[in-house]
C-alpha positions as CSV (number, residue, x, y, z in Angstrom):
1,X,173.7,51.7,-79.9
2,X,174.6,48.3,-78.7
3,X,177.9,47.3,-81.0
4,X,179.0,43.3,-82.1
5,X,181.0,41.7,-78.7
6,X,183.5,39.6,-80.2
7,X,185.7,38.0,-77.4
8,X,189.1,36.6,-78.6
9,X,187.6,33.1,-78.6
10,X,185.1,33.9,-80.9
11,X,187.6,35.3,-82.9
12,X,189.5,32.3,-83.5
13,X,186.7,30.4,-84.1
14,X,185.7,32.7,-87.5
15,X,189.5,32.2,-88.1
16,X,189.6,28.6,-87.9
17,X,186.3,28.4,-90.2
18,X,188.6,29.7,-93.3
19,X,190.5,26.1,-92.1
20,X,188.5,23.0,-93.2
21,X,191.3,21.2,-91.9
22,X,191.1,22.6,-88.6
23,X,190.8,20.4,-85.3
24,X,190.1,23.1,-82.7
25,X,193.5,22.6,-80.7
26,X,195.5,25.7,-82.2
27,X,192.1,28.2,-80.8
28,X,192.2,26.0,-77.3
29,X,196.0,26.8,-77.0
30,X,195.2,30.4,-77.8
31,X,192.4,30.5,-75.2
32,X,194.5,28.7,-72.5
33,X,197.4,31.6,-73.1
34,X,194.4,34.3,-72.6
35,X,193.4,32.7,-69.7
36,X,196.6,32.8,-68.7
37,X,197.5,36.3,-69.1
38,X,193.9,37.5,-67.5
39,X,195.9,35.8,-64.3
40,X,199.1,37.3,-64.5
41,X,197.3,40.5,-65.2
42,X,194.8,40.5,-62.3
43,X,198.5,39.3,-60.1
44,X,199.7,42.7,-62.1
45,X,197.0,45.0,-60.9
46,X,197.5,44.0,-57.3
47,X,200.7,43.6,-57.0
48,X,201.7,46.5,-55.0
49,X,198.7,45.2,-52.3
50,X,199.9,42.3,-51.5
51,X,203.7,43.0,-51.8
52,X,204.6,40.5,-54.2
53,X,206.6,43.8,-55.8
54,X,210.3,43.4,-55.5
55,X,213.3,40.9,-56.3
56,X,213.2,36.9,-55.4
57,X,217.1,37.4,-54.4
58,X,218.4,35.6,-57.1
59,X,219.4,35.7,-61.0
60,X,217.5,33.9,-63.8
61,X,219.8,32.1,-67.1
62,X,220.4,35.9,-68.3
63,X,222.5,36.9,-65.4
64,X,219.4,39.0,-64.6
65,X,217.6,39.8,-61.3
66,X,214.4,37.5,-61.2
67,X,211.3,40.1,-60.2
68,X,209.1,38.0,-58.1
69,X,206.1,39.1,-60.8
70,X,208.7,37.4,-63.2
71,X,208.6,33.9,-61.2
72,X,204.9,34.1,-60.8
73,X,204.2,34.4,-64.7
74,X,206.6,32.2,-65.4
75,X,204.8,29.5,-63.2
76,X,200.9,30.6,-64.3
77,X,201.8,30.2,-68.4
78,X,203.9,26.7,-67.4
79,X,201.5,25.1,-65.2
80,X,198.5,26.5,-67.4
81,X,200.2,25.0,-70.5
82,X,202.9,22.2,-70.6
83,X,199.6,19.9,-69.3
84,X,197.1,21.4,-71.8
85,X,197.3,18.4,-74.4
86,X,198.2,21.4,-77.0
87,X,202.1,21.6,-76.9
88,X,204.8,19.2,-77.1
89,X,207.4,21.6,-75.7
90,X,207.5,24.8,-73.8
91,X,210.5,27.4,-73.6
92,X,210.5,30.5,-71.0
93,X,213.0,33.1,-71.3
94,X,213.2,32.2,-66.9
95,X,214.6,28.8,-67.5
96,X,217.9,27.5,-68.7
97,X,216.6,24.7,-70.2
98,X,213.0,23.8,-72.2
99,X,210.1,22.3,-70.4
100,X,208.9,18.7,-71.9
101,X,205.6,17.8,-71.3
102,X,205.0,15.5,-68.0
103,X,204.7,12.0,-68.9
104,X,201.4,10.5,-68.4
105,X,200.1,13.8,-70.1
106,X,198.9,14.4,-74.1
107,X,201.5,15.9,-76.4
108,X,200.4,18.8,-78.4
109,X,201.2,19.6,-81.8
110,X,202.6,23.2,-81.2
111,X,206.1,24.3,-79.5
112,X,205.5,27.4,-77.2
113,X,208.1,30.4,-77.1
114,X,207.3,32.6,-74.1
115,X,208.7,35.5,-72.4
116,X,206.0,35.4,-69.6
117,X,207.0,39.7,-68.4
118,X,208.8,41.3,-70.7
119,X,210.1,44.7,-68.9
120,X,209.7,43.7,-65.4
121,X,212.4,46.2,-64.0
122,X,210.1,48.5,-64.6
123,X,207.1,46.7,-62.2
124,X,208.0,49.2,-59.1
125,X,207.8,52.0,-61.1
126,X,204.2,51.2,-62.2
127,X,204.9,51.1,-66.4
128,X,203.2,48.9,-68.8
129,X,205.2,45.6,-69.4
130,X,203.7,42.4,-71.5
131,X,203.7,38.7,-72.4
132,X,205.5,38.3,-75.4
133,X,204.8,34.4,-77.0
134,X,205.3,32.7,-80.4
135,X,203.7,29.1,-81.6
136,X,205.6,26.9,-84.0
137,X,204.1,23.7,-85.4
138,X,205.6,20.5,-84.3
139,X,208.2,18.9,-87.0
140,X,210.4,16.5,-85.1
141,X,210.1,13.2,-85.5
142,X,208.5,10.9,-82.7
143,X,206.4,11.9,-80.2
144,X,207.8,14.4,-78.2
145,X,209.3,17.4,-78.8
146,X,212.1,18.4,-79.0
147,X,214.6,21.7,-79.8
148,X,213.9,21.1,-83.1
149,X,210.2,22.1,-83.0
150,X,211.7,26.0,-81.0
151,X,214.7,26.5,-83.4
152,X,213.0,27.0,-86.5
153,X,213.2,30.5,-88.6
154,X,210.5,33.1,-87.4
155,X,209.4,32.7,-91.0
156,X,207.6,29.3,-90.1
157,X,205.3,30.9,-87.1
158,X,202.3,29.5,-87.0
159,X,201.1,32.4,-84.7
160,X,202.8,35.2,-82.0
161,X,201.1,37.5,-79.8
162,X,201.4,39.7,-77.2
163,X,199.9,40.7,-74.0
164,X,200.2,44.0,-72.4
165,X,199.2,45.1,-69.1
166,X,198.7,48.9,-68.5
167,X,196.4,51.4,-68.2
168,X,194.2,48.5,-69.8
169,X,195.5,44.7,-70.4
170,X,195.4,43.9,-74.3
171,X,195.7,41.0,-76.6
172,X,197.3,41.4,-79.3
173,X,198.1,38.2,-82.1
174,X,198.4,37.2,-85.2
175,X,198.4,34.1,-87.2
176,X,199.4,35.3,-90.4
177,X,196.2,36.7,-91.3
178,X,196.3,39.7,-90.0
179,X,196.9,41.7,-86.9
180,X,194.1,41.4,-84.3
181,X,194.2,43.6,-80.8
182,X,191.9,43.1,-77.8
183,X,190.9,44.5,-74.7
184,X,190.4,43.0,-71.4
185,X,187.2,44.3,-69.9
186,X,187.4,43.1,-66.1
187,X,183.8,43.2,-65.6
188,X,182.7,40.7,-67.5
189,X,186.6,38.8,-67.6
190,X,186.8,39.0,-71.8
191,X,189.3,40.3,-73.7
192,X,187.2,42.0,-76.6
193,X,188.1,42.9,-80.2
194,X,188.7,46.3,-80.3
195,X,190.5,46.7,-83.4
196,X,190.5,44.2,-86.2
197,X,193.3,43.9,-88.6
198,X,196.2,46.6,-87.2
199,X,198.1,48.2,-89.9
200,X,201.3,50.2,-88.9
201,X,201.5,53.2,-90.5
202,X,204.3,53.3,-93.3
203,X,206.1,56.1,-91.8
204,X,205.9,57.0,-88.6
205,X,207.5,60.1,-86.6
206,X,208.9,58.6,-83.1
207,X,212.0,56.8,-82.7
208,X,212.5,54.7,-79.5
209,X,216.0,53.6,-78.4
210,X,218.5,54.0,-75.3
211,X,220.4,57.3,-76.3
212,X,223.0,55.8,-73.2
213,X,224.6,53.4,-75.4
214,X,225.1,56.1,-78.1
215,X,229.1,56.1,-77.9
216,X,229.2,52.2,-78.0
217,X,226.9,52.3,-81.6
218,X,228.4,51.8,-85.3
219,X,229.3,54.5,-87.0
220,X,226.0,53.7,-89.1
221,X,223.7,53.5,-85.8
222,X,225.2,57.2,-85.2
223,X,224.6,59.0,-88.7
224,X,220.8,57.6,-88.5
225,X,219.8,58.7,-85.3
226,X,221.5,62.2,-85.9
227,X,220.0,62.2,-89.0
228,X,216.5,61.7,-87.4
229,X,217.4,64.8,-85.1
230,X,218.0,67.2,-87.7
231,X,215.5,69.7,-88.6
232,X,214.1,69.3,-92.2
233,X,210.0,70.3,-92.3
234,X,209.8,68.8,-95.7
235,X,210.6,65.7,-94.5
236,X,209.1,65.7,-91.4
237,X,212.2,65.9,-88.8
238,X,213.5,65.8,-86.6
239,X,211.8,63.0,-85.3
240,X,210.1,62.8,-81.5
241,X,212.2,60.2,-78.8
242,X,210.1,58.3,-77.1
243,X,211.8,55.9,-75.1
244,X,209.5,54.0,-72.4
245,X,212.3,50.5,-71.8
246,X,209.3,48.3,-71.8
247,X,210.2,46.3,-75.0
248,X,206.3,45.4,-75.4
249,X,204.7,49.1,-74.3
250,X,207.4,50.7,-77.0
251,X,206.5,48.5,-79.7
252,X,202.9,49.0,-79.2
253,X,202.8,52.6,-79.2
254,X,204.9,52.3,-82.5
255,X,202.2,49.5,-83.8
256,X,199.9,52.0,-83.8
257,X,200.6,55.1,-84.4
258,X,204.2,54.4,-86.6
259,X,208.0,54.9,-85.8
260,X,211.0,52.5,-85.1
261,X,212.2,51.1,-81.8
262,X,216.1,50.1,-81.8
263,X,218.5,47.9,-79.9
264,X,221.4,47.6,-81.9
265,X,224.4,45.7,-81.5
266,X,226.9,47.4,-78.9
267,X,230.0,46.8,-81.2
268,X,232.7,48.3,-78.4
269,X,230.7,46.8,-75.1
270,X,232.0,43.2,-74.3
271,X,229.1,42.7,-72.2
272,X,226.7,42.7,-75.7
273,X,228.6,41.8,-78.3
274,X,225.6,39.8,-80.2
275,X,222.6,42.4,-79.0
276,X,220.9,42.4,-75.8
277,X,216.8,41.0,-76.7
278,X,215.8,37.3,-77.1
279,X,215.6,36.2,-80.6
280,X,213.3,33.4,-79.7
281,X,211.5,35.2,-76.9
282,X,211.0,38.9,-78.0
283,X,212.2,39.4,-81.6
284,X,210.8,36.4,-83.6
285,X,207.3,36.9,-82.5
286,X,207.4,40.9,-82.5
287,X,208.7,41.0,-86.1
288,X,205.9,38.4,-87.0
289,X,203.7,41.2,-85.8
290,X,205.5,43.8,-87.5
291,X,205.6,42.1,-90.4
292,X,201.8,41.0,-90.8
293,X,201.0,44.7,-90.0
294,X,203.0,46.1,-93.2
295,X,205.9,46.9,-91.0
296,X,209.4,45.6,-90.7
297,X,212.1,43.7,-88.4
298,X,215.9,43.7,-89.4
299,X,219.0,42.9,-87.5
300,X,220.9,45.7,-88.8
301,X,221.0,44.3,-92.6
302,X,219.1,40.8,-92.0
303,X,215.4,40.4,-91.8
304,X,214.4,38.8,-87.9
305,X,211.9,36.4,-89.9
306,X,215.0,34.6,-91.9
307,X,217.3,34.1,-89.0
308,X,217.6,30.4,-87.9
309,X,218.2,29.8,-84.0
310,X,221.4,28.1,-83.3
311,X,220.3,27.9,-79.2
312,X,216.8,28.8,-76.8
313,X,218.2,31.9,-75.3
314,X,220.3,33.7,-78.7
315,X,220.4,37.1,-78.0
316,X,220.2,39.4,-81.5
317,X,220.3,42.9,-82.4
318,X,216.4,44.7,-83.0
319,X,215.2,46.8,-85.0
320,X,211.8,47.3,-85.7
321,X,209.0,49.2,-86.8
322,X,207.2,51.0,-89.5
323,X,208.9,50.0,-93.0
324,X,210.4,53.1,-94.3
325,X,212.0,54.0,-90.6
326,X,213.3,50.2,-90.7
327,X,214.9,50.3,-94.7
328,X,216.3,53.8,-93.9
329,X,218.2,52.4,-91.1
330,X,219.1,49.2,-93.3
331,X,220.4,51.7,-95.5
332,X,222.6,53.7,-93.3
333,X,224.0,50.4,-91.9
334,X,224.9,49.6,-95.4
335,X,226.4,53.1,-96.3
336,X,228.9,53.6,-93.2
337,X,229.1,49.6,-91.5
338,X,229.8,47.3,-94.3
């Protein structure tokens, strides 16, 4: 039996037909980042044959060690896109400041969040890291864009998505109708739908966090994840750990199959006093994700979505996942932090 092929761009296209209003540039800038990410993932696949593996030698804005996989995916999405005529301003979690689009070149009506490898210490040891990106809708004033159009709540989204590249590459986005995952088949060089409209189960059984940070955790951080450990059939504990360090490849295996990843605030390490992940550039889009498939993405006691950026590279506290793992943890936090 020969099944439906849906590639992602026929996707959006059935999306944008529930649009009357639609003009077709919101699917091109989708189809531009696929194209994108079927680069960075073939560069991915290879990368240990034509030693592109290892470090460049020097440190991006974050103070962190730029993998030369990083510098190449940050140059595919920024040349693919800032000329694209879909975007009026483009932010990578690589550079210190945004990137306007070149004059002489059309200005888009979408401001482009990107974290172009997501997890890329972990490139030489051959695990699954991602694209993470989010699209907001232009609202400056004028013609170009400008910080304005990047620091707006995650509520306003127009779409986020992820792309990760393991055992297979996948698509995964959402425009706030749904959760939609895709996989690459190399073959034919088409991300296919594979699952239509992702829900994350309610409850799941895994939690996901870096147990080597434990003595630098509230009080209320502590008493959840012991409480998780305990044994208690009837309520299903203790839960499983499952802790990959792949921000994207731990929040997938939670998207579908349930649980809570966690990077709280380190309230006694100077180094992290405000969280460690990208609010812009891994949290915003994630908990869009979350969100849309009936999870949930908190702070510690604030929902991700209603945060407003102050600056491009705010770090924040995560905590995501299935919704009953993320509002017992809220609830703890309550009980023993405030």
């Amino acid at each position: 039996m020969v099944h439906r092929l849906v590639t992602v761009e026929r996707h959006l296209m059935d999306q944008e037909r529930l649009f009357p209003e639609a003009t077709g540039e919101f699917s091109s800038l989708m189809s531009d980042i696929a194209i994108a990410g079927k680069v960075v993932s073939r560069e991915v696949n290879k990368a240990g044959l034509v030693e592109i593996l290892g470090l460049t030698g020097y440190e991006n804005v974050q103070g962190e060690s730029v993998q030369k996989l990083d510098e190449y995916a940050d140059q595919v999405f920024v040349q693919s896109l800032i000329r694209s005529g879909h975007i009026c301003i483009m932010a990578t979690e690589e550079r210190e400041y945004a990137v306007h689009v070149p004059e002489g070149f059309k200005i888009g009506k979408y401001a482009l969040t990107v974290d172009p490898l997501d997890g890329s210490s972990n490139i030489d040891a051959n695990v699954s890291i991602g694209t993470i990106f989010g699209i907001h809708r232009k609202i400056s004033p004028g013609i170009d864009g400008s910080e304005e159009d990047y620091l707006q709540p995650g509520w306003k989204l127009a779409a986020a998505g992820y792309i990760i590249y393991g055992s297979s590459t996948m698509m995964v986005y959402t425009t706030g109708n749904g959760v939609h995952a895709f996989t690459l088949d190399p073959s034919i060089g088409e991300f296919l739908l594979c699952n239509e409209d992702v829900k994350m189960p309610v409850k799941g059984r895994i939690y996901s966090c870096n147990e080597g940070n434990y003595r630098f955790w509230s009080e209320g951080t502590k008493k959840y994840i012991d409480y998780l450990k305990e044994m208690d059939p009837a309520s299903d504990r203790p839960y499983t750990a499952r802790y990959i360090g792949s921000l994207v490849a731990d929040f997938h295996r939670n998207l579908l199959f349930g649980g809570i990843f966690l990077y709280p605030v380190d309230k006694k390490n100077p180094r992290k006093p405000r969280g460690k992940l990208r609010l812009l550039y891994e949290a915003q889009p994630l908990a869009m994700i979350a969100v849309e498939a009936g999870g949930a993405a908190i702070d510690g006691l604030v929902d991700i979505l209603d945060i407003v950026p102050e600056e491009l590279h705010q770090r924040v506290p995560l905590i995501i996942g299935s919704k009953y793992d993320v509002e017992l943890y809220r609830s703890f936090i309550k009980k023993y932090d405030t």
